[in-house]
N, C-alpha and C positions, 0 to 999 in steps of 0.2 A: 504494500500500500504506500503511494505519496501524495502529498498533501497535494493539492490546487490550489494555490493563491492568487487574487488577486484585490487588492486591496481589503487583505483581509482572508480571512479559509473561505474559501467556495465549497469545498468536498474534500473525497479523497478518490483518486483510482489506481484502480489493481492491475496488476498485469492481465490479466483474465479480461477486464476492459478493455485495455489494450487490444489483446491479439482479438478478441472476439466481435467489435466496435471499431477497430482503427482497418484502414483502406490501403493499408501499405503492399499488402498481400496482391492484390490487385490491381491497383498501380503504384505500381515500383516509381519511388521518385526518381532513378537514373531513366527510365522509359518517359516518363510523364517528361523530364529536363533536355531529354534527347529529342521527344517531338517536337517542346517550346523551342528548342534551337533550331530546329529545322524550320520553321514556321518564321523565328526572325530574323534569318538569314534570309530568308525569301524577300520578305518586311523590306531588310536596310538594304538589301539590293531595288527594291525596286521603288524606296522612298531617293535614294540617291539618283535614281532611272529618273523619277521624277522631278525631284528639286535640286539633282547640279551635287555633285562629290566635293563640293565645297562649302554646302550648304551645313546650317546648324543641325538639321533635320536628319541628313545625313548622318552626323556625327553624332548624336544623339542614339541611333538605330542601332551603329557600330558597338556605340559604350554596353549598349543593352544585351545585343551580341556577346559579346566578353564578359559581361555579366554570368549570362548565362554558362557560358562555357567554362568559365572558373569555377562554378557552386558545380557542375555536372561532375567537371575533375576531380573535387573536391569531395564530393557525395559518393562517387564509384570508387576513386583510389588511385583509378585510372592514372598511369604514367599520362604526362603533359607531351602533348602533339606535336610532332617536330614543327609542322604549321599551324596557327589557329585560323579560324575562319576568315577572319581580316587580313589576314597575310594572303591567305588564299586569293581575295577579291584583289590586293593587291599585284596579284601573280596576273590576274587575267585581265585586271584594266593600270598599264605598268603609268597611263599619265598621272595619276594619284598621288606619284610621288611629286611629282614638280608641285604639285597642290600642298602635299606635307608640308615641304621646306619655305613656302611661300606665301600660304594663306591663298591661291590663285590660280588660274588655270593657264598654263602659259602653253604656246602654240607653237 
């Protein structure tokens, strides 16, 4: 048994609540963090498709990306990726970097 706190004892749960009430069994948080990453790689590919790999929005999508791919790594145990997902976009769209070092899109 451990307590539930919050501001204050709410209850107590058991491991029996736990395994019996908790949804882990079911969706695995690396399955459930593997599809959100798929879903926002798609996302920041196609908001940067949208508003310009320069744009805030862009970069915003990336951060979210990495986000996620850190807590996935982090949750599985999983050794870190020789590439992460952003290196990858960066592999395929190579003008990104003139944008890096610049803040711009230069021609």
């Amino acid at each position: 048994m451990a307590p539930v706190i919050r501001e204050g004892i709410l209850g107590v749960v058991s491991l029996s609540d736990i395994l019996n009430k908790g949804d882990f069994l079911e969706k695995p948080k690396v399955v459930v963090a593997r599809n959100e990453l798929s879903r926002a790689i798609a996302e920041a590919k196609s908001v940067c498709a949208g508003s310009g790999i320069i744009s805030k929005e862009c970069a915003t999508a990336w951060a979210l990306v990495e986000n996620i791919e850190a807590e996935m790594i982090y949750q599985s145990g999983a050794d870190v990726p020789e590439k992460a997902a952003f290196q990858l976009y960066c592999d395929e769209n190579p003008k990104i970097f003139q944008v890096l070092g610049t803040g711009q899109l230069v021609s």
